[in-house]
C-alpha positions as CSV (number, residue, x, y, z in Angstrom):
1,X,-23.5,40.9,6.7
2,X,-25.0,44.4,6.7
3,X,-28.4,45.6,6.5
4,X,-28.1,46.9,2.7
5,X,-26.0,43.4,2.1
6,X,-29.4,41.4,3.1
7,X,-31.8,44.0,1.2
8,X,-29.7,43.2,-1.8
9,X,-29.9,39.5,-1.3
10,X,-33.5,39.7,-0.7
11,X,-34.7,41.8,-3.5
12,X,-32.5,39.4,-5.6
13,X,-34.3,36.4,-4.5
14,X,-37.7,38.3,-4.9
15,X,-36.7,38.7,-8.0
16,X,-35.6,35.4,-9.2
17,X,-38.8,33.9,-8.1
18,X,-41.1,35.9,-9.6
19,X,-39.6,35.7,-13.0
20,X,-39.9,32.1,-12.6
21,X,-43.3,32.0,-11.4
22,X,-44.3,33.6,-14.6
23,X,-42.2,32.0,-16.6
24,X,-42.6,28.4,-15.3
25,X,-45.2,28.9,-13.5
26,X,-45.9,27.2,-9.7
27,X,-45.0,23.3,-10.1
28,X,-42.6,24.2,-13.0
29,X,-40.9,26.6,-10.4
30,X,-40.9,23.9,-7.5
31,X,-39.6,21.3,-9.9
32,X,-36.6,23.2,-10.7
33,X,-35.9,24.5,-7.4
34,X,-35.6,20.7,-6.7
35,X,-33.4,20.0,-9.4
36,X,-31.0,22.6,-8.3
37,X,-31.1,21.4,-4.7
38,X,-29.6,18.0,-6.6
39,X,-32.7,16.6,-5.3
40,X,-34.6,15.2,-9.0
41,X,-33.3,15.2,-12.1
42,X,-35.9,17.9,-13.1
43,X,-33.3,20.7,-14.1
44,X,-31.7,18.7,-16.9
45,X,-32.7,20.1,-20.4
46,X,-34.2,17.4,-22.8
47,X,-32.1,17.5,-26.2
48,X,-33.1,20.6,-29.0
49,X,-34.4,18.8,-31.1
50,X,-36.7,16.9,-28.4
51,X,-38.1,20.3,-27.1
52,X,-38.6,22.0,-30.6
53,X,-40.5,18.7,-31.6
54,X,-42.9,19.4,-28.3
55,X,-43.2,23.2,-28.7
56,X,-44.7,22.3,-32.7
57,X,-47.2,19.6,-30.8
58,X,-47.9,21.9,-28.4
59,X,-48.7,25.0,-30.9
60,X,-50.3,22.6,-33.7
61,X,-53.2,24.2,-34.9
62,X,-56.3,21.7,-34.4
63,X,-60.1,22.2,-36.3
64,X,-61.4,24.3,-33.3
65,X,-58.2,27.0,-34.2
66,X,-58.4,27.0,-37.7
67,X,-61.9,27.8,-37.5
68,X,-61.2,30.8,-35.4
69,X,-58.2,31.9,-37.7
70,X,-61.0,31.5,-40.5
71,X,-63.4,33.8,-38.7
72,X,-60.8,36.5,-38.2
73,X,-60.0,36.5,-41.6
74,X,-63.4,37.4,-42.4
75,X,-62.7,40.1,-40.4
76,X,-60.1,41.8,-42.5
77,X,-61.6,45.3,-44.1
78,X,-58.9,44.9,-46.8
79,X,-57.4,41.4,-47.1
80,X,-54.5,41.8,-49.7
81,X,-53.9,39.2,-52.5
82,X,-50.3,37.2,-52.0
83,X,-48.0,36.0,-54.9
84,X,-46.5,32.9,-53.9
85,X,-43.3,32.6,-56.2
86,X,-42.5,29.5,-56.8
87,X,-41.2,27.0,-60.1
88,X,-44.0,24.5,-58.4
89,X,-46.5,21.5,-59.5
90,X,-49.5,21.4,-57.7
91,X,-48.5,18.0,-56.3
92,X,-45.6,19.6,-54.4
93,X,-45.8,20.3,-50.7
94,X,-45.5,24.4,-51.2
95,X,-48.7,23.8,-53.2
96,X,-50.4,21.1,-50.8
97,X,-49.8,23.4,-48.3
98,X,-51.2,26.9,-49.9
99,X,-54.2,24.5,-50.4
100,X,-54.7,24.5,-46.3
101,X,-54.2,27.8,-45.8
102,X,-56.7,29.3,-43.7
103,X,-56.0,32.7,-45.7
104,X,-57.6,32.2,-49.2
105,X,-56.1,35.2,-50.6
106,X,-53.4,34.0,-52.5
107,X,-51.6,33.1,-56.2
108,X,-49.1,30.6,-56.7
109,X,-47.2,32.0,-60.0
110,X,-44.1,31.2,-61.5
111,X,-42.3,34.0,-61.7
112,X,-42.3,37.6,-60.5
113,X,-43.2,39.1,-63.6
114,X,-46.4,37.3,-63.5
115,X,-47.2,38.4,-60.2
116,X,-50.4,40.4,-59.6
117,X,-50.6,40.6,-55.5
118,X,-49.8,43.4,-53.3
119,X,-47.5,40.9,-51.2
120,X,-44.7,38.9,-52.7
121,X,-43.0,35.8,-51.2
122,X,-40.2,33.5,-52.4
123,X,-40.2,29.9,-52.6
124,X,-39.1,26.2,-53.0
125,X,-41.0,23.6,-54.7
126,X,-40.3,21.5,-51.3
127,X,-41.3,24.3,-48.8
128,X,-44.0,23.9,-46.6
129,X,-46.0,26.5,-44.7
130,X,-48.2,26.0,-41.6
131,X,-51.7,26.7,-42.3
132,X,-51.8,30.0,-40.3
133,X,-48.8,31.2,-42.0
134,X,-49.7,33.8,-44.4
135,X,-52.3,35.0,-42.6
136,X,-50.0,36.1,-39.7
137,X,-47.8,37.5,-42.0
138,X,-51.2,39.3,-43.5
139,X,-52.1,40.6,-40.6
140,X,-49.4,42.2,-39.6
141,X,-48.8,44.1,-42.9
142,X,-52.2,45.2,-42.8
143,X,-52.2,46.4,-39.1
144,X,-48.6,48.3,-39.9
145,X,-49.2,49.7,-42.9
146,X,-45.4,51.5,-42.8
147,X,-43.9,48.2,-42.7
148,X,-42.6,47.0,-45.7
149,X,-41.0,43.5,-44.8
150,X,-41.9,40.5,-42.3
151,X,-40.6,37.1,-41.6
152,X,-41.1,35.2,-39.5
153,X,-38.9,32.0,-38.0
154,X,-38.3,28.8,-39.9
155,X,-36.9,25.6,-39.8
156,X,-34.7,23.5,-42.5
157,X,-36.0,20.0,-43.0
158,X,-33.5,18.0,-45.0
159,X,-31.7,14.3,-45.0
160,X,-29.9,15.2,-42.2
161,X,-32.8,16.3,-40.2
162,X,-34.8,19.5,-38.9
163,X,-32.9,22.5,-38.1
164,X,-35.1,25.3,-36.3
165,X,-33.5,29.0,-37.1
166,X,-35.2,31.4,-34.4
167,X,-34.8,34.9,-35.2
168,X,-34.2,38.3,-33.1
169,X,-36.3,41.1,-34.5
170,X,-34.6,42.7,-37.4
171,X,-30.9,43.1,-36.8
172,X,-28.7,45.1,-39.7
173,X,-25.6,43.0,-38.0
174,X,-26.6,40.0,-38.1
175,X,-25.3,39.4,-41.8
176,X,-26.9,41.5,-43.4
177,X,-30.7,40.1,-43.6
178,X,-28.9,36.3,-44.8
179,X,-30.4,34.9,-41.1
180,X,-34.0,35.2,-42.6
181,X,-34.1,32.7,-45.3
182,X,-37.2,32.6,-47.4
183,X,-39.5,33.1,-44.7
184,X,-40.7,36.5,-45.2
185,X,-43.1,38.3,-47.2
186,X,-42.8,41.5,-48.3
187,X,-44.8,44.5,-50.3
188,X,-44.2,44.7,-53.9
189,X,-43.7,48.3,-53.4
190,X,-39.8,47.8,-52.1
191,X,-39.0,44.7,-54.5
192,X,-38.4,47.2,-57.3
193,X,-37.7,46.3,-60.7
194,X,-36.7,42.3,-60.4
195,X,-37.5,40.5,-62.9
196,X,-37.6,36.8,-60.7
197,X,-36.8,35.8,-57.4
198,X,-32.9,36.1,-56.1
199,X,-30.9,33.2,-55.6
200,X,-30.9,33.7,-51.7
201,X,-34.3,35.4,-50.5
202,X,-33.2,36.5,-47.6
203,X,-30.4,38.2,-48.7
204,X,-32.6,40.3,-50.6
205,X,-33.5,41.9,-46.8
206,X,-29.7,43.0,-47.2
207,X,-30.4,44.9,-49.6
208,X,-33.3,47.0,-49.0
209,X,-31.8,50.2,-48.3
210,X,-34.3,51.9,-45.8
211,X,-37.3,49.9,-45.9
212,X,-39.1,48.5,-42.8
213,X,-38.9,45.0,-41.3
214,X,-40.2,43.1,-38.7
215,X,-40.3,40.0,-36.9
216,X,-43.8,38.0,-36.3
217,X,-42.0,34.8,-33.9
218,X,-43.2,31.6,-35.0
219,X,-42.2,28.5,-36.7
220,X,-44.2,29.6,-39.8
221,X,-41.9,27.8,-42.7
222,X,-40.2,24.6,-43.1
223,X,-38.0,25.3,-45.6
224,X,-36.6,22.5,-48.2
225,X,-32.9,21.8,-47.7
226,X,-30.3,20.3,-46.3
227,X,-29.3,20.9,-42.3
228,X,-26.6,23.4,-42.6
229,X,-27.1,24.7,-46.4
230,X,-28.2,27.6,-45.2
231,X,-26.3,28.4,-42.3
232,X,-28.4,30.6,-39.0
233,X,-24.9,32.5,-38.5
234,X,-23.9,33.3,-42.0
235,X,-20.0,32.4,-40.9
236,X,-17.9,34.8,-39.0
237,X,-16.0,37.4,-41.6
238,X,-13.4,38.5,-39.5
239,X,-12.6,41.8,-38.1
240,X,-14.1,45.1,-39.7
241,X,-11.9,48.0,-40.5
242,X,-12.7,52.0,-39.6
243,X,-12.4,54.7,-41.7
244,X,-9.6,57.2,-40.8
245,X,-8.1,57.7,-37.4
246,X,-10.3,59.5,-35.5
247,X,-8.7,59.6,-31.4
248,X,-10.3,57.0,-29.2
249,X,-10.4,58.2,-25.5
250,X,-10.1,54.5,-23.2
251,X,-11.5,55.7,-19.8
252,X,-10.9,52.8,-17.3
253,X,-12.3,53.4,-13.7
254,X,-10.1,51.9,-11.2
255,X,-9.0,51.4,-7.6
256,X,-6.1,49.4,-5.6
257,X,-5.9,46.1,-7.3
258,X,-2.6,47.5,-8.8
259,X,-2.1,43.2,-10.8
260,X,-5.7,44.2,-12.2
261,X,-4.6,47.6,-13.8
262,X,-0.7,46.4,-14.7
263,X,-2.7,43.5,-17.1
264,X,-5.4,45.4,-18.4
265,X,-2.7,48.4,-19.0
266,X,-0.1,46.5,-20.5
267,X,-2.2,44.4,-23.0
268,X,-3.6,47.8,-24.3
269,X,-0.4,49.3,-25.0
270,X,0.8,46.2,-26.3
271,X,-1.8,44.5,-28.2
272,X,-3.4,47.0,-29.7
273,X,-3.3,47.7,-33.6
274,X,-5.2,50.8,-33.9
275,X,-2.6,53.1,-32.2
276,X,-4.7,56.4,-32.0
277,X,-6.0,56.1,-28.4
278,X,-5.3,57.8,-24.9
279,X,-5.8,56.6,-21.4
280,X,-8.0,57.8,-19.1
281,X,-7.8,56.5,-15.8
282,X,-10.2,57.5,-13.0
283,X,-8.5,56.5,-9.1
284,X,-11.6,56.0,-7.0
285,X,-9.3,56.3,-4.0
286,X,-6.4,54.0,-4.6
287,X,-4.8,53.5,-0.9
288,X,-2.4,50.2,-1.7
289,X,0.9,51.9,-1.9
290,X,1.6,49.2,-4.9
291,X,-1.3,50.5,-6.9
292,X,-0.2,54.5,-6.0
293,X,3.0,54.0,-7.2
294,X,1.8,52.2,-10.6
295,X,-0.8,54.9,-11.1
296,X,2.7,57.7,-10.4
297,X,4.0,55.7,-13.0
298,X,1.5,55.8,-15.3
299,X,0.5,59.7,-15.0
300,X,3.9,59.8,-17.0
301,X,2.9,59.1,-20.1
302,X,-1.1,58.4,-19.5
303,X,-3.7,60.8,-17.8
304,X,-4.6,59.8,-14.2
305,X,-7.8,62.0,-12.4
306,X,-8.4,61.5,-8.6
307,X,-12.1,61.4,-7.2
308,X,-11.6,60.4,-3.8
309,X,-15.8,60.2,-3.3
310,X,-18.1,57.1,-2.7
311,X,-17.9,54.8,-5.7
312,X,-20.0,55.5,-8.2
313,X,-19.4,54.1,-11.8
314,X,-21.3,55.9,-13.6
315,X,-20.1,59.7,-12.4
316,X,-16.3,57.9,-12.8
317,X,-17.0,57.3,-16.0
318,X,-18.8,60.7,-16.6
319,X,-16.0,62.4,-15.2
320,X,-13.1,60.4,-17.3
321,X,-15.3,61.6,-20.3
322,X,-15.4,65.1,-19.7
323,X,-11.6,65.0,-19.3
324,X,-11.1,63.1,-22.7
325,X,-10.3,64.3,-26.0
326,X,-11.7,61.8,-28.2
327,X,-14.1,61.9,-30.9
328,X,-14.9,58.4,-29.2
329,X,-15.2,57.1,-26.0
330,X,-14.5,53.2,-24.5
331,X,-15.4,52.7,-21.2
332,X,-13.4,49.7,-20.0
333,X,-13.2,47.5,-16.8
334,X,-9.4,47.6,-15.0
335,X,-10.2,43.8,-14.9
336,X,-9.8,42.9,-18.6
337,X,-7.1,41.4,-20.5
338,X,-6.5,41.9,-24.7
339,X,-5.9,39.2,-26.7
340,X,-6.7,40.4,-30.2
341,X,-4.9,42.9,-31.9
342,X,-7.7,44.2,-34.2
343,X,-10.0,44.6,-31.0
344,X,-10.3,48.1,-30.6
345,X,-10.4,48.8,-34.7
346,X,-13.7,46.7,-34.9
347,X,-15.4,48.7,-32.1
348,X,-14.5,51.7,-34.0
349,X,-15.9,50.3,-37.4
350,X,-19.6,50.2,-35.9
351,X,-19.4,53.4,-33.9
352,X,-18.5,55.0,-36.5
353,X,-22.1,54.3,-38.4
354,X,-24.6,57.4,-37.4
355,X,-27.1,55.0,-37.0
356,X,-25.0,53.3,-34.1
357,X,-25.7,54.3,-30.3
358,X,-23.2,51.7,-28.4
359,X,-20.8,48.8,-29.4
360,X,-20.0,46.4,-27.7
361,X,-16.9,43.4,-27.2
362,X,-17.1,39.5,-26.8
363,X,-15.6,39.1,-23.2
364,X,-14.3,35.5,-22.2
365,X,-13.5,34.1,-19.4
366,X,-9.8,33.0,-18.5
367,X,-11.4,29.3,-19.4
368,X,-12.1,31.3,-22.7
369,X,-16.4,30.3,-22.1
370,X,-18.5,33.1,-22.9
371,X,-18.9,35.9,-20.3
372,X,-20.7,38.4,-22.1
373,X,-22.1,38.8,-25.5
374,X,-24.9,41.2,-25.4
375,X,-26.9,41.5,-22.7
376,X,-30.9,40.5,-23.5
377,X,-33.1,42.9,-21.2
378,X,-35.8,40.7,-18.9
379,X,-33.8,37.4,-19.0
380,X,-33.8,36.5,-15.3
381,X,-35.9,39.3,-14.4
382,X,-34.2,42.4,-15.3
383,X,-31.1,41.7,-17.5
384,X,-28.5,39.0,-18.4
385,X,-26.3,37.2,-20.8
386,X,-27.3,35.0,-23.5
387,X,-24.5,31.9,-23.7
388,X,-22.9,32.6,-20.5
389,X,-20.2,29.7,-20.6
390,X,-20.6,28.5,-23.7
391,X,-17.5,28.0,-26.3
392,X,-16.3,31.2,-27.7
393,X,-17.4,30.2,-31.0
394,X,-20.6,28.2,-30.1
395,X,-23.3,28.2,-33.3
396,X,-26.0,28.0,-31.1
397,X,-29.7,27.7,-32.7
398,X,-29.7,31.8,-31.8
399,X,-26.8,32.1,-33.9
400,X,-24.4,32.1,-30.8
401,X,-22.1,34.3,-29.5
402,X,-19.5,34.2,-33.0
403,X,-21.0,36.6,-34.8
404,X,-21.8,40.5,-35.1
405,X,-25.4,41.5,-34.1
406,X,-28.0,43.4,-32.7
407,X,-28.9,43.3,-28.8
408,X,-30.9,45.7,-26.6
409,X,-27.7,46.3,-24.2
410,X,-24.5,45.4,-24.0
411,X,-21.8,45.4,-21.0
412,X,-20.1,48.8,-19.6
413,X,-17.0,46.2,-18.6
414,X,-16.1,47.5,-22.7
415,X,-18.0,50.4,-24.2
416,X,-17.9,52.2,-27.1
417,X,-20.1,55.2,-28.1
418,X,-19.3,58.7,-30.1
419,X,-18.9,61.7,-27.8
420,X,-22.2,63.3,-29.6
421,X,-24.2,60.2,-29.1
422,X,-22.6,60.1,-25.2
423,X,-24.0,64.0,-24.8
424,X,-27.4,63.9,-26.6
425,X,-28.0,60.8,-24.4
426,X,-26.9,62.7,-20.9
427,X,-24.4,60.1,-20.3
428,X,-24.6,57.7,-17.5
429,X,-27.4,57.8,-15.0
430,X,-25.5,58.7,-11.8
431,X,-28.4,57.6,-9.9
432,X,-27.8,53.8,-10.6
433,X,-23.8,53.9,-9.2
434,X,-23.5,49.9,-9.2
435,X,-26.0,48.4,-11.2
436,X,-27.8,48.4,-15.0
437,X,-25.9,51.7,-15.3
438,X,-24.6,50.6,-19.3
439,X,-28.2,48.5,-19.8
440,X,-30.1,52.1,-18.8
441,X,-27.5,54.0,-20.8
442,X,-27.8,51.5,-24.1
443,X,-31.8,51.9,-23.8
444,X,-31.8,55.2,-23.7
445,X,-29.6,55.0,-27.0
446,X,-32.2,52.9,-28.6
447,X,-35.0,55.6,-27.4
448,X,-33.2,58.0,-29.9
449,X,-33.7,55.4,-32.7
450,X,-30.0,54.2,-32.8
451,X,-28.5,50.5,-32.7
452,X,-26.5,48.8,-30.3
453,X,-23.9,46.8,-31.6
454,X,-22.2,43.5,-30.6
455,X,-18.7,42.6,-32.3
456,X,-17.3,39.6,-31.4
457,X,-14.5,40.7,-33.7
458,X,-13.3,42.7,-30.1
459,X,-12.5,39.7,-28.0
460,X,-11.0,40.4,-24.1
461,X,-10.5,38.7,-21.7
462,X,-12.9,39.6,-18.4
463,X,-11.2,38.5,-15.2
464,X,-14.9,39.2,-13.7
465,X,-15.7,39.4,-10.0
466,X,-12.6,40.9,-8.7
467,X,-14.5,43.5,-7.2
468,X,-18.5,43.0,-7.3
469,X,-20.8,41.2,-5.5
470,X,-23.3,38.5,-7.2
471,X,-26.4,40.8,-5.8
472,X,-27.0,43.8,-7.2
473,X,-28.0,46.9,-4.9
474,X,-31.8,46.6,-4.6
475,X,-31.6,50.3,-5.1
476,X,-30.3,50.3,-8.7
477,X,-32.7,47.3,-9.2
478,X,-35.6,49.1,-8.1
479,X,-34.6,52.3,-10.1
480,X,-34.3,50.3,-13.3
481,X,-37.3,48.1,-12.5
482,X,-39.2,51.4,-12.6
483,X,-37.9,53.1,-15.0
484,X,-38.0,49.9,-18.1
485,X,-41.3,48.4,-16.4
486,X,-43.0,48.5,-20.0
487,X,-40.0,46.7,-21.6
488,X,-39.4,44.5,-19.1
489,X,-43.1,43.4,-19.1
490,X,-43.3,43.5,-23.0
491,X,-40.0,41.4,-23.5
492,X,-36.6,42.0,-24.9
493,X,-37.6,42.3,-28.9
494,X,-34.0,40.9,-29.2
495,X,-34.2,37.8,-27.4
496,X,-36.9,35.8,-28.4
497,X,-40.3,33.9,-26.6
498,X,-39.5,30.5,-27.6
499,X,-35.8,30.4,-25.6
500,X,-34.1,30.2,-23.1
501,X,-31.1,31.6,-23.5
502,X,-29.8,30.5,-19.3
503,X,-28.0,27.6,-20.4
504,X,-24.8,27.7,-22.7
505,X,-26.3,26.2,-25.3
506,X,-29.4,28.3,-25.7
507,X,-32.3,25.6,-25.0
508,X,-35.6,25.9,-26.8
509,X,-38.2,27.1,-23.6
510,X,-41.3,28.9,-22.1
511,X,-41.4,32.0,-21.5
512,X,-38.6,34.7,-20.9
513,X,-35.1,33.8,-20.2
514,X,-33.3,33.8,-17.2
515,X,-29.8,34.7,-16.8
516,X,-27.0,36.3,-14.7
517,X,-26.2,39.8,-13.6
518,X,-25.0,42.6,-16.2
519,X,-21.5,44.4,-15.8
């Protein structure tokens, strides 16, 4: 192996073990090393519901840290007065538990209209709040004075059982403020005119055209109902549909592997519905006479550019972009395979809002488990994929990898952005040619205050690791490392503290999460 092979390795396992250092810290890290080794049965994950029962004994708030809580709440300059709304007797648990609240500032009324307080939350007669609850939620409203909305995370205690719903921070996506549930407070400022509380709470959120919300992560609210009433994912709705038919310009990087191209090629051309495309392709060098002759082929009736220099993804990509037409750009891997007609329709649908930076696809395996979808910034040290391997349609307790959301990053392997949004950003960094190139590109979308979008509605299939290594060039990791080292030490606001998002399923954890690679 060469020298740069073992840097690569070695920065990679430098890496690794400082993540877990600080996220399991040093017998927590040595345990699991085991477990891997196959030498103790200390790497299995205890059920969901076993590890969300300790985290609540773990964060239960004893007499020493309610006192505290009560001593900072004498701290508030300002504390502001919150309307609990609520059809309830003062023998119900929402009322039992208002009467432990370590925030005293508070009205249980039974309607809107009676209201008086600044802060207005919607409730069940058989809701429960823990006693730091609207104080948190206080707090922050008070520090943030621009924010109009926060929830927090809850859980649905029922017959059937408890059902924790752990949040992202606020994702438009993610059916359309549904995922919150009741577990929110918000300023009477942006509740306009309504008379009494909506039927759904949450997807009041939905409907708040402009106003500000926030996460605080916590299991703040145990919500009354039964396990699965109100479902975390809101149900897949199917593909969206764009507006007009604006030209989408495909640029695919590629080199030999002529099998690779001839599948990815002919699926497009195939498959696709949305028929206003080009190709783009960018030969890195192609020398296999197979792959020459397919790319002569395909100059026929597709455009083929030749840059014969070093690979570098990122300045093929920028080149294939400069030689494009379209209005939008899809970057796409020569390794993928289409399987869904509507695919490239439902990128288009979300580029298409101005408030959009990057969409991204739901890429499978050929076992059809979950290769990418999204990317979570910090999970395994730099950046990785929540439910790598799970199903394809896997509800998860983070609302899994079926439905349309919000990440930080998603994969370069399929990309869509608007040529403006491509420009104004400076496309991609030609200094990371390997590595995190789409992760640095999608941050520095989200620097200019737009989204990044995951549609799962865009399935391919990702016949991965045709062509890269499993460590990443320490260079590109160092560059990144550098240049995110305040978001990387802050934490992905899209993942969340409380899992660990390694394993398929998405287990309940410590700490960050720990993952695989990116592209």
């Amino acid at each position: 192996m060469s020298l740069g092979g073992l840097l690569d390795r070695a920065y990679w396992a430098g890496g690794r073990l400082a993540f877990s250092l600080r996220s399991r810290g040093i017998a927590g890290t040595v345990q699991f090393a085991l477990g891997k080794a196959g030498l103790t049965r200390g790497h299995e994950t205890p059920s969901l519901a076993l590890q969300y029962g300790r985290w609540q004994a773990e964060h239960h708030l004893d007499a020493r840290g309610i006192a505290g809580l009560a001593r900072e709440v004498a701290r508030l300059e300002r504390p502001l007065l919150v309307s609990v709304v609520a059809q309830a007797a003062l023998s119900s648990p929402l009322a039992q538990s208002l009467a432990r609240q370590v925030y005293p500032r508070h009205e249980l009324v039974p309607s809107l209209g009676t209201a008086r307080g600044e802060l207005i939350g919607f409730f069940r007669p058989g809701d429960a709040l823990e006693p730091d609850a609207l104080f948190r939620l206080v707090k922050r409203l008070s520090a943030e004075p621009a924010l109009d909305v926060v929830y927090s995370d809850h859980d649905l205690v029922g017959p059937g059982g408890v059902q924790p719903v752990l949040k992202p921070d606020w994702s438009p996506e993610l059916c359309a403020g549904a995922y919150v549930g009741r577990a929110f407070l918000a300023r009477r400022r942006v509740l306009g005119a309504l008379a009494a509380a909506p039927s759904g709470a949450g997807a009041l959120l939905g409907s708040l055209a402009g106003a500000r919300i926030a996460r605080e992560p916590g299991a703040l609210f145990h919500l009354d109902g039964e396990v699965g009433e109100e479902r975390a994912d809101g149900g897949p709705t199917g593909s969206p549909e764009p507006r007009g038919a604006p030209l989408v310009s495909i640029v695919i990087p590629t080199r030999d592997r002529a099998e690779l191209l001839r599948r990815a090629i002919g699926s497009i051309e195939g498959q696709t519905e949305y028929r206003c495309f080009e190709l783009v392709l960018v030969d890195n060098g192609s020398a296999d006479p197979e792959a020459v002759r397919y790319l002569s082929v395909l100059s026929n009736r597709h455009r083929v550019i030749r840059h014969a220099a070093a690979f570098n993804w990122s300045a093929l990509c920028n080149l294939g972009a400069r030689q494009a037409n379209g209005e939008y750009l899809l970057f796409l891997n020569n390794d993928v395979e289409v399987v869904q007609g509507g695919w490239l329709g439902a990128l288009l649908s979300h580029a298409q809002k101005p408030e959009v930076g990057a969409v991204g696809a739901r890429l499978l395996y050929p076992d059809r488990t979950i290769q990418h979808a999204g990317i979570i910034v910090g999970q395994g040290g730099i950046a990785g994929h929540p439910f790598r391997h799970a199903a394809a349609d896997a509800p998860g307790p983070f609302f899994g990898p079926a439905v349309a959301r919000n990440w930080s990053a998603v994969t370069g392997a399929c990309l869509m952005t608007r040529r403006d949004v491509f420009e104004a950003v400076g496309g991609f960094d030609e200094r990371l040619p390997i590595a995190y190139n789409d992760v640095d590109f999608c941050l520095r979308a989200r620097e200019c205050g737009l989204r990044v979008v995951y549609e799962p509605g865009a399935t391919l299939l990702h016949h991965e690791s045709a062509s890269r290594s499993r460590f990443d060039p320490w260079r590109d990791t160092r560059r990144f490392q550098r240049r995110w080292r305040e978001l990387l030490l802050s934490g992905d606001p899209y993942g969340h503290p409380l899992l660990d998002l390694t394993r398929p399923e998405g287990d309940i954890g410590r700490g960050r999460r720990a993952g695989g690679g990116t592209s």
